[in-house]
Every structure is written in C-alpha cells, then in structure tokens.
Z-matrix of the N, CA and C atoms (Angstrom, degrees):
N
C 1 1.437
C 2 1.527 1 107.65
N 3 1.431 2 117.50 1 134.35
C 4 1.547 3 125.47 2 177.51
C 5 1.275 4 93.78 3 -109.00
N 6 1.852 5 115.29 4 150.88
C 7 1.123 6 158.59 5 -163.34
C 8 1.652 7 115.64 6 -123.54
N 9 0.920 8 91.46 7 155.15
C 10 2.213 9 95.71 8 168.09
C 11 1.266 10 84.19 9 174.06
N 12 1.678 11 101.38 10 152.09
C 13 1.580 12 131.54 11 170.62
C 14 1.624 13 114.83 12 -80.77
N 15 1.139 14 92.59 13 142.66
C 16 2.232 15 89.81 14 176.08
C 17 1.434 16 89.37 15 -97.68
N 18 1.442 17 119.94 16 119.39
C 19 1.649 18 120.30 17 152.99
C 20 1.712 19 96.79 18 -49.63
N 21 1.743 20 90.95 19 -179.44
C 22 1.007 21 92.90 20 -179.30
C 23 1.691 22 118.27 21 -99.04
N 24 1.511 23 97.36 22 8.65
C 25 1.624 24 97.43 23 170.21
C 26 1.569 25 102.79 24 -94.89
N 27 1.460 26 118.02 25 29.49
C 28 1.310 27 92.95 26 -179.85
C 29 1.630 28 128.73 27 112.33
N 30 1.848 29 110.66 28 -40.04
C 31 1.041 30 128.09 29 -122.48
C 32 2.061 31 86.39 30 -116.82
N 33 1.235 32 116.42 31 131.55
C 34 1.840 33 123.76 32 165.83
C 35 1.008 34 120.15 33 -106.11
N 36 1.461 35 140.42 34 154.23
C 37 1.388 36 115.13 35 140.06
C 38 1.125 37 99.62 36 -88.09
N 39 1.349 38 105.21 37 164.67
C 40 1.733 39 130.78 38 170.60
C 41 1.749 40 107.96 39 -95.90
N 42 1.345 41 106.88 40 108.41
C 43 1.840 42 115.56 41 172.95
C 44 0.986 43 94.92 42 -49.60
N 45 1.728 44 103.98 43 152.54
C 46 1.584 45 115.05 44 161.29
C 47 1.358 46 142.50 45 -21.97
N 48 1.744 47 97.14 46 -40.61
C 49 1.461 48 108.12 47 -162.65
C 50 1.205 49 103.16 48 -89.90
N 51 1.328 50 126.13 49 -32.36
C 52 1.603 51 124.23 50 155.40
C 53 1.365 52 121.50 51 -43.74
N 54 1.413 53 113.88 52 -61.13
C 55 1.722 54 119.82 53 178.13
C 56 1.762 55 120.40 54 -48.16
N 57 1.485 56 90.02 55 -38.12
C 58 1.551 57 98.14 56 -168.21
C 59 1.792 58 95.09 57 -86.04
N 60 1.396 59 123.40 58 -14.32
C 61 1.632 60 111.22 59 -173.14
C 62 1.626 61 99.35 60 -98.80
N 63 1.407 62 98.26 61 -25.21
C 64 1.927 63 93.07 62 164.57
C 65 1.453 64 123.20 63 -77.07
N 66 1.456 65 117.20 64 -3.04
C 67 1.401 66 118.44 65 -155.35
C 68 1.684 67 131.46 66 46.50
N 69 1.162 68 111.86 67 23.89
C 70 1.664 69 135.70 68 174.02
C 71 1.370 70 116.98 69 -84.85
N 72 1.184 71 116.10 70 120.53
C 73 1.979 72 125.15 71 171.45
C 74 1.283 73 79.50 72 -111.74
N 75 1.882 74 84.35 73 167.91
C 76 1.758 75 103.90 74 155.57
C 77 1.012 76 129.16 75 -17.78
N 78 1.497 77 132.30 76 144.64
C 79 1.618 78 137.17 77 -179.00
C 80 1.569 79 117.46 78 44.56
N 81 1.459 80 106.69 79 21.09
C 82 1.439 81 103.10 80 -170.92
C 83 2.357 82 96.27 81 -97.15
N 84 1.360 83 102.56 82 -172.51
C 85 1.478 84 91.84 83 -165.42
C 86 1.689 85 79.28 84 -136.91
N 87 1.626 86 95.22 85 152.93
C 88 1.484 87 126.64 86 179.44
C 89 1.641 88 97.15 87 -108.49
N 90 1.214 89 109.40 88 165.94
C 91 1.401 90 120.70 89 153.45
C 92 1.519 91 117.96 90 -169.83
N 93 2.064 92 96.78 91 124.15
C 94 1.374 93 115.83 92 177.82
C 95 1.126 94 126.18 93 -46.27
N 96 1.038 95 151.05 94 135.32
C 97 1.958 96 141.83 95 130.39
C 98 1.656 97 109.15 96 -92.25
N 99 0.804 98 113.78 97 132.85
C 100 1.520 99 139.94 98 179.02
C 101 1.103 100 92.83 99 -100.79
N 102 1.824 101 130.23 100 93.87
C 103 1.124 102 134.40 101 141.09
C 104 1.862 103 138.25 102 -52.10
N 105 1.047 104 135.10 103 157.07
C 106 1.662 105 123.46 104 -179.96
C 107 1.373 106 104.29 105 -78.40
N 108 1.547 107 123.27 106 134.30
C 109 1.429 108 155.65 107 -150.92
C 110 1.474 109 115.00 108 71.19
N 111 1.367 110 114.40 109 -0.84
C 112 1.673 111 104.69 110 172.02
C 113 1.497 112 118.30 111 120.28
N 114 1.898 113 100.89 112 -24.34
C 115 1.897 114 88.88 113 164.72
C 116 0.746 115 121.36 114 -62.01
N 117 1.541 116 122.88 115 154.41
C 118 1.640 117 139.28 116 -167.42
C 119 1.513 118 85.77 117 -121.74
N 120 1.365 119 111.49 118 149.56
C 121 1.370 120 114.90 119 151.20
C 122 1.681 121 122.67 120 -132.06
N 123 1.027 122 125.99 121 134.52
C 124 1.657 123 121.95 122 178.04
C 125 1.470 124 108.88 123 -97.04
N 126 1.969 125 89.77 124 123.03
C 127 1.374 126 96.77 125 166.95
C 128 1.886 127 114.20 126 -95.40
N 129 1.219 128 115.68 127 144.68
C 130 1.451 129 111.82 128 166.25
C 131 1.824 130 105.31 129 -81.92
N 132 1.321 131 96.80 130 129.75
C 133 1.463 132 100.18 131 175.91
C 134 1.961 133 118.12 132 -89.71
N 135 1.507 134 99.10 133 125.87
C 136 1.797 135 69.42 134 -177.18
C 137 1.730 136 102.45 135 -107.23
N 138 1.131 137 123.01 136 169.18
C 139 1.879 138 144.34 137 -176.18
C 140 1.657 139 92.13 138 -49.43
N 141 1.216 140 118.17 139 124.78
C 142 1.678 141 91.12 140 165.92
C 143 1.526 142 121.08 141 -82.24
N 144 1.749 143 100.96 142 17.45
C 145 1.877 144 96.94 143 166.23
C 146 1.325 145 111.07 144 -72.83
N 147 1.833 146 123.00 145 -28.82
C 148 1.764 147 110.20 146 166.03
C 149 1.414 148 127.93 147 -36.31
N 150 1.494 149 109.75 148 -27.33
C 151 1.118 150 106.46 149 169.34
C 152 1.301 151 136.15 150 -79.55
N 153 1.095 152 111.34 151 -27.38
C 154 1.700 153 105.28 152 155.03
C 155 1.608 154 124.09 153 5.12
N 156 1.271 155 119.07 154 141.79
C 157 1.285 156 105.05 155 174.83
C 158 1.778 157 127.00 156 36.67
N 159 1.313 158 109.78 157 29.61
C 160 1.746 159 108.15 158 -176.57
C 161 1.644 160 109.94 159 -96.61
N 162 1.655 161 109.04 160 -17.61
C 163 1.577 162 115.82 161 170.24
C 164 1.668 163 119.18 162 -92.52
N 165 1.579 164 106.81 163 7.66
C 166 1.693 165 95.68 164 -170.39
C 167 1.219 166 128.70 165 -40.33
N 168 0.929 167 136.79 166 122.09
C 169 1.859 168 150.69 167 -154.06
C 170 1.665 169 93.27 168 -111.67
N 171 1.002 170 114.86 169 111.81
C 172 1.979 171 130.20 170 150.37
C 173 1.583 172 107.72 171 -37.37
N 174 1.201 173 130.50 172 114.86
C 175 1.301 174 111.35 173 140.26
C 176 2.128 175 99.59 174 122.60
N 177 1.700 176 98.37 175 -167.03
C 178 1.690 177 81.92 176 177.99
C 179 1.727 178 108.39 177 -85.67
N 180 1.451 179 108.52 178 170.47
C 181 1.475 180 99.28 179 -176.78
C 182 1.556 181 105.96 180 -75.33
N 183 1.110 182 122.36 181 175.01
C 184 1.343 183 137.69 182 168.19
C 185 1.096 184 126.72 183 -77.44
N 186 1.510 185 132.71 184 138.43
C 187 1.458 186 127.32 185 -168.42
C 188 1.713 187 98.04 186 -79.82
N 189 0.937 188 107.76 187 -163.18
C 190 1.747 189 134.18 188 174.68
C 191 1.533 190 85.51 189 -92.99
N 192 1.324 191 139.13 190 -64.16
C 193 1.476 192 142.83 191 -141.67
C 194 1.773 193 98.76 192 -73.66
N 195 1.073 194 114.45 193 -40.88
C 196 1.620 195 125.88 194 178.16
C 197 1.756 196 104.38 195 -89.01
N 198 1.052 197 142.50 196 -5.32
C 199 1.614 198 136.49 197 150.62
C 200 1.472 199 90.80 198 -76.64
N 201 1.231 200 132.03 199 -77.71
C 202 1.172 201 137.50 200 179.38
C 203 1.439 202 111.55 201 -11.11
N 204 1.484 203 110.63 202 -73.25
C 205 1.322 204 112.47 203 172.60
C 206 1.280 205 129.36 204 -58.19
N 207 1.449 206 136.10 205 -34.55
C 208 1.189 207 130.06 206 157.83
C 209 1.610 208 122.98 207 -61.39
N 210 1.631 209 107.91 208 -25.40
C 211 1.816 210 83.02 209 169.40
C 212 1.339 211 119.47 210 -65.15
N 213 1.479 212 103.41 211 -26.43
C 214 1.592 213 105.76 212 -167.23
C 215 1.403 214 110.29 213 -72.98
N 216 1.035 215 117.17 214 -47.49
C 217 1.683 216 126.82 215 167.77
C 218 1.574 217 94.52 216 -37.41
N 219 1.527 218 110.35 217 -97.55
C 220 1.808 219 101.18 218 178.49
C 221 1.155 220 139.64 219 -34.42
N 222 1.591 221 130.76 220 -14.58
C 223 1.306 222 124.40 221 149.66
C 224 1.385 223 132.48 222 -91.08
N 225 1.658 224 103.80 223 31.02
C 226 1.345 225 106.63 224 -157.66
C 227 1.241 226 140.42 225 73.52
N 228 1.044 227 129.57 226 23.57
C 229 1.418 228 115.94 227 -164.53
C 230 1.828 229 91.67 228 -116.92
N 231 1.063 230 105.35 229 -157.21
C 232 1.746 231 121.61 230 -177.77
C 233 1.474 232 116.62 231 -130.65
C-alpha cells in the first residue's frame, strides 16, 4: 500500500509508483471519479496527440463506394 500527505492547501505528491502506474510526468493531469460508498479512483489522462498515428491502415485508402459496400454487406443486404 502507497501513502502521501494532504498539505494543507489540499495539495500531494504522487510516489513514483503511482505516476509510473498512471503513466503521468510533470504537468501531466489526473482525473477523479467518485464512485457510490466513497471510492475514488484516479484516472491518468493522456494528450490526445499520443494518438497520432494509433489507426495506421496498410495499403491504399478506401473509397466512400467500398465503406459503403461493406456496411451493406454487414447488415445483410446485397
């Protein structure tokens, strides 16, 4: 179990093993949920520039006419 002090403005640091299991450095941002009976949980927030490049697709892109055609295929149709 990890520990930290509340100053009295409020304010902790977060130990290593917290930072490094949230994936958070310096100036980076957390965010609470207030679950029902009182657990809290901390999320690490990440930049959504990490995402960059997280869909790279192989190959040429796809028309509109071939999405097209695959919804119809997957909802059944012809």
């Amino acid at each position: 179990m990890i520990e930290s002090i509340i100053t009295d403005r409020g304010q902790t640091t977060l130990p290593d093993a917290v930072r490094e299991a949230l994936s958070v450095q310096a100036g980076g941002r957390v965010r609470y949920v207030i679950l029902d009976g009182g657990e809290v949980r901390m999320i690490g927030m990440r930049p959504i520039s990490r995402l960059y490049g997280a869909l790279k697709r192989e190959g040429a892109p796809v028309t509109l006419e071939d999405m097209e055609r695959a919804i119809t295929e997957g909802a059944g149709g012809k």
